[in-house]
N, C-alpha and C positions, 0 to 999 in steps of 0.2 A: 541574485535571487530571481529563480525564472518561476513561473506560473506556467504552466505549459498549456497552448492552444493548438488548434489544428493549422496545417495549411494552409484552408482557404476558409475565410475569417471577414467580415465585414465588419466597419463600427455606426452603433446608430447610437446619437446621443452618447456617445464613447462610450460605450459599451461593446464587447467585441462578440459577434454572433460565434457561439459553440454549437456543432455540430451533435443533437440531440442523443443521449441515451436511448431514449425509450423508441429514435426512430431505429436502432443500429437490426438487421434482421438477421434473426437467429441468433447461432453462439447462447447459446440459453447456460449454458454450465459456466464460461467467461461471464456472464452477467452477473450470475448469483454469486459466485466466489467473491468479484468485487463487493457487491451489496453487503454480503457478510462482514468483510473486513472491514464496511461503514459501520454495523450496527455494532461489532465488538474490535476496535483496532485490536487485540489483545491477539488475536489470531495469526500475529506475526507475518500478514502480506501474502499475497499470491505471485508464485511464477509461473506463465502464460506461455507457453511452448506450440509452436505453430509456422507452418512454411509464411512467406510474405502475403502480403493482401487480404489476411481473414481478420482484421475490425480488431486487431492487438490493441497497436498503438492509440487507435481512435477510442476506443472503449474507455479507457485508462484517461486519457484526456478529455474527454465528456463526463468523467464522474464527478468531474472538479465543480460541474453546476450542481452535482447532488448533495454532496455535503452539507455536515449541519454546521451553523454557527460555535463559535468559543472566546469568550473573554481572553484577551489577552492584555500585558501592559504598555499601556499607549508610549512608542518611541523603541520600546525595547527592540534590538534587531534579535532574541533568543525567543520569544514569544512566549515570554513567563507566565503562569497561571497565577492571576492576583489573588486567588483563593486560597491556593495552599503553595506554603513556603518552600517544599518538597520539591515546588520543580519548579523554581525562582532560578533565574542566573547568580551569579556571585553583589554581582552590584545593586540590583532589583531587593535581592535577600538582605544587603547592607540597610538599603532604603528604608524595607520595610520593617526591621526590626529597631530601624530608629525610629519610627511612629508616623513615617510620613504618610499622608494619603496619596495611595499610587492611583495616577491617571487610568482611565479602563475602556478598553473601546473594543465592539464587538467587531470580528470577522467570522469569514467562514474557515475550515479551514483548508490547509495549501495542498497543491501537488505541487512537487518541488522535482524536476527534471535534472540527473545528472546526467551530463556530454559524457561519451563512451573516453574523449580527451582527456576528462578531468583531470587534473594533476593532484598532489594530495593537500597542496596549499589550500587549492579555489575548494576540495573538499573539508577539510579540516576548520581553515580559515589559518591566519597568523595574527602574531604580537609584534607590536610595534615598538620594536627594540630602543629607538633613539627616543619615546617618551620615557617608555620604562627604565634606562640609565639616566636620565637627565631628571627627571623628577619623582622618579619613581612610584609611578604608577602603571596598573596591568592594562592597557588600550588593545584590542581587540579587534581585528580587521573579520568579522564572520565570514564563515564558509559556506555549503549549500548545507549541511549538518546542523548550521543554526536554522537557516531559512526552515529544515525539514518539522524540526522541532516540534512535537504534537502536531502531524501531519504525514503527510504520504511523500514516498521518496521512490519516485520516479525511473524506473534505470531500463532504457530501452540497449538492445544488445547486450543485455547483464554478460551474457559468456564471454564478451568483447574486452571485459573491463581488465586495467591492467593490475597485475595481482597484488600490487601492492596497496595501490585502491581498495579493492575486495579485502585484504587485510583489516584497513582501516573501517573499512563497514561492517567487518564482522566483530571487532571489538564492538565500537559504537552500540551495534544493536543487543550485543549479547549485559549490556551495561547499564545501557539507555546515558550513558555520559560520553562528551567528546573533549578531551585533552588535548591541550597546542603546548607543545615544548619549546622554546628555541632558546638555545646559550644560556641552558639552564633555571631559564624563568618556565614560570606553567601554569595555566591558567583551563580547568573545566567548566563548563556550562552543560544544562542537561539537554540531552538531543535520543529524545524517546521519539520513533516517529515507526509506521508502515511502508516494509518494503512492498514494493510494486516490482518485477522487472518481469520484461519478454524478451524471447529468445527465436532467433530460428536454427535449432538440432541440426542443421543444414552445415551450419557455420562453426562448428565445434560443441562439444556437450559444459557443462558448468563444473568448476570443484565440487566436489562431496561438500567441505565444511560451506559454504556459500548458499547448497541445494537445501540441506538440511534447516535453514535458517528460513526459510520460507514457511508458512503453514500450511497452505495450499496448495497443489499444482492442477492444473487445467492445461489439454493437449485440443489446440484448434483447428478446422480444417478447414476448407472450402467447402462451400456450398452445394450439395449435390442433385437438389429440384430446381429444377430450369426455372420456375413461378417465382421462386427466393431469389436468386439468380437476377433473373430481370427487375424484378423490384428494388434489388439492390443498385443496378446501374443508375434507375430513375431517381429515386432516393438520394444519390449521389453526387448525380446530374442537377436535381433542383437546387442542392445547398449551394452547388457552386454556381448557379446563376445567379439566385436571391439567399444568401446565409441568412439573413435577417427575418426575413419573411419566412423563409423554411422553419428556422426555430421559431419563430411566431405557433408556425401552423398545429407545434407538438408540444406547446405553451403547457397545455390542460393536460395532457399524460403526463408533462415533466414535473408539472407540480402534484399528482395523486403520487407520483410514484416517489418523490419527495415527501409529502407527509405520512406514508407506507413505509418508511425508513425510518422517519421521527417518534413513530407509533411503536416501531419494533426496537432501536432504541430502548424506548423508555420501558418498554413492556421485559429487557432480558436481563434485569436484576432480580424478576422475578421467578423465571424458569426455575425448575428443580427437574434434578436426574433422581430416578429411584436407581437404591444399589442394582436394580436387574441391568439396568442401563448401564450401572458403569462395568460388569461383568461382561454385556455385551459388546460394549467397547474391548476390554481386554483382552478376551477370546477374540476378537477381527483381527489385533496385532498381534499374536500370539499362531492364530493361525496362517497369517505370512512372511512369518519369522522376523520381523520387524525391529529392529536396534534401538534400546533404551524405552523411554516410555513418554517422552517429547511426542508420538504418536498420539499416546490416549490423551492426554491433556490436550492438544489441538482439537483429537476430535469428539471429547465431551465439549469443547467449547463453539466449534462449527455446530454439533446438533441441537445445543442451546440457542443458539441465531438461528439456526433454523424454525425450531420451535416458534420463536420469538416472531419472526417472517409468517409463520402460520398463524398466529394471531393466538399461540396456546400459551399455557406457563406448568407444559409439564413435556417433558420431552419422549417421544415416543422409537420405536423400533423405523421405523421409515426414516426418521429423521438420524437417525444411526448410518442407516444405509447409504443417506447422502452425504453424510459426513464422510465416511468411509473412502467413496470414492473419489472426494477431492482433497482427503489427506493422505493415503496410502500409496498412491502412486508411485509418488518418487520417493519413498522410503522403503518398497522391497529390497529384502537382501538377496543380492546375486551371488549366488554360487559359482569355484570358478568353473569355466568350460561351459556354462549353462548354455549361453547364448550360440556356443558352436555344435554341443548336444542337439539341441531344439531345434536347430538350421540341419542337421544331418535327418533328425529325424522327419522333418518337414519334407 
């Protein structure tokens, strides 16, 4: 079970200095996309597509200070909700429906890094066959699928991964359940959690079923005012002399910008879409010929966080707009020859 940090990292009072959010410059569309998917995991994750060096990886790893807290049950390795029995592990579920009083301890919650290596065990997890014959009971070896559990699941070089991996992830999320088989025993736990992955287009493109499973996409690039530029180096430069003191320095932005998530949170159970809104969603997919309608349900639910980010509880035509732009991307449908039309006619 990994937490994912940067690089370059110091500890003060064990504590390990993260490389600030609110200091990251620019990438304003990679910032909001994450934020969204803090104030409504439901938005099924963002993939992050961008050459090397534009503030992917680091982004992604710096939200991990942003998160909000969540009850879970103390010792559990699935990170059961002590609240509701719905998304308890098997064992946790057994406990609590004999009457016990389960242990409760807050965290925040995880980003959970899957290695481009992973193999499908260390994903999945395995059953520990010689308890399970010998006494017959289900022992549980967890995977990064449990670690992810009610959390963010990490996947840098997502197109890297190997497909059988991507198989198992696209069950898992299309489920929210992860299944371990072996020699006919089988054992689920629940593993609802936020894809995260980036990619560099450089390095090959993603499966359709994989791309689709995302709710976002955001295309990043370099930097192109010298001013941003430079601020970036220096920016960069200081973490890595003093981590500690650097994140010190952006203390006071990291936490406004943390109760600005808390706020919007709690404020997007209350949004409403008028039918106008959900028309104009329709007609956005509709007009770029768009497959199924996994479209408009993403992007009534981005312009409800948005909403919610604006500090409104009623969701307007702007907020469609930017919804729009960071669900429809990778869901146009290509026609074939399009790409060689367009290049001739260019």
């Amino acid at each position: 079970m990994t937490t994912t940090v940067p690089a370059a990292q110091a500890s003060q009072g064990g504590r390990a200095a993260i490389y600030p959010f609110v200091a990251i410059v620019g990438q304003e569309d990679l910032k909001k996309s994450l934020i969204l998917n803090v104030i409504n995991p439901g938005l099924s994750g963002v993939l992050i597509r961008g050459e090397k060096g534009t503030a992917k990886s680091t982004a992604v790893r710096a939200l991990a200070d942003l998160l909000p807290e969540i009850d879970v049950v103390d010792g559990d390795p699935f990170q059961s909700d002590p609240h509701d029995p719905r998304a308890m592990a098997p064992e946790v579920h057994a406990r609590h429906a004999a009457g016990e009083a389960l242990p409760v301890r807050r965290r925040k919650v995880r980003v959970v890094e899957l290695p481009v290596s992973a193999t499908e065990d260390r994903v999945i997890g395995t059953i520990d066959l010689e308890t399970a014959l010998k006494e017959g009971r289900k022992v549980i070896e967890p995977g990064l699928l449990a670690a992810a559990n009610r959390g963010i699941l990490y996947m840098d070089e997502v197109n890297l991964l190997d497909d059988h991996v991507v198989d198992v992830l696209l069950d898992s999320a299309a489920m929210g359940v992860n299944t371990i088989e072996r020699e006919g025993i089988s054992l689920s736990h629940p593993a609802r959690f936020t894809l995260i992955g980036t990619m560099n287009p450089e390095e090959g493109e993603l499966r359709p079923q994989l791309l689709d499973r995302f709710g976002l996409c955001v295309h990043v690039e370099g930097l192109t005012d010298p001013a941003q530029r430079v601020e970036v180096v220096k920016r960069r430069a200081a973490f890595e002399d003093d981590p500690s003191a650097f994140a010190e320095r952006w203390a006071g932005e990291t936490e406004k910008l943390r109760q600005a998530i808390a706020a919007a949170i709690a404020a997007y159970p209350h949004v409403q879409a008028a039918d106008a809104i959900l028309y104009a969603i329709a007609e956005r997919s509709l007009r770029l010929g768009v497959d199924g309608h996994r479209s408009d349900i993403i992007m009534l639910k981005a312009a409800k966080a948005l909403a919610a980010w604006a500090g409104r509880e009623d969701v307007r035509e702007e907020d469609v707009d930017g919804a729009a732009a960071l669900a429809l991307a990778h869901r146009v449908r290509r026609r074939p020859f399009e790409n060689v039309i367009a290049t001739r006619a260019a």
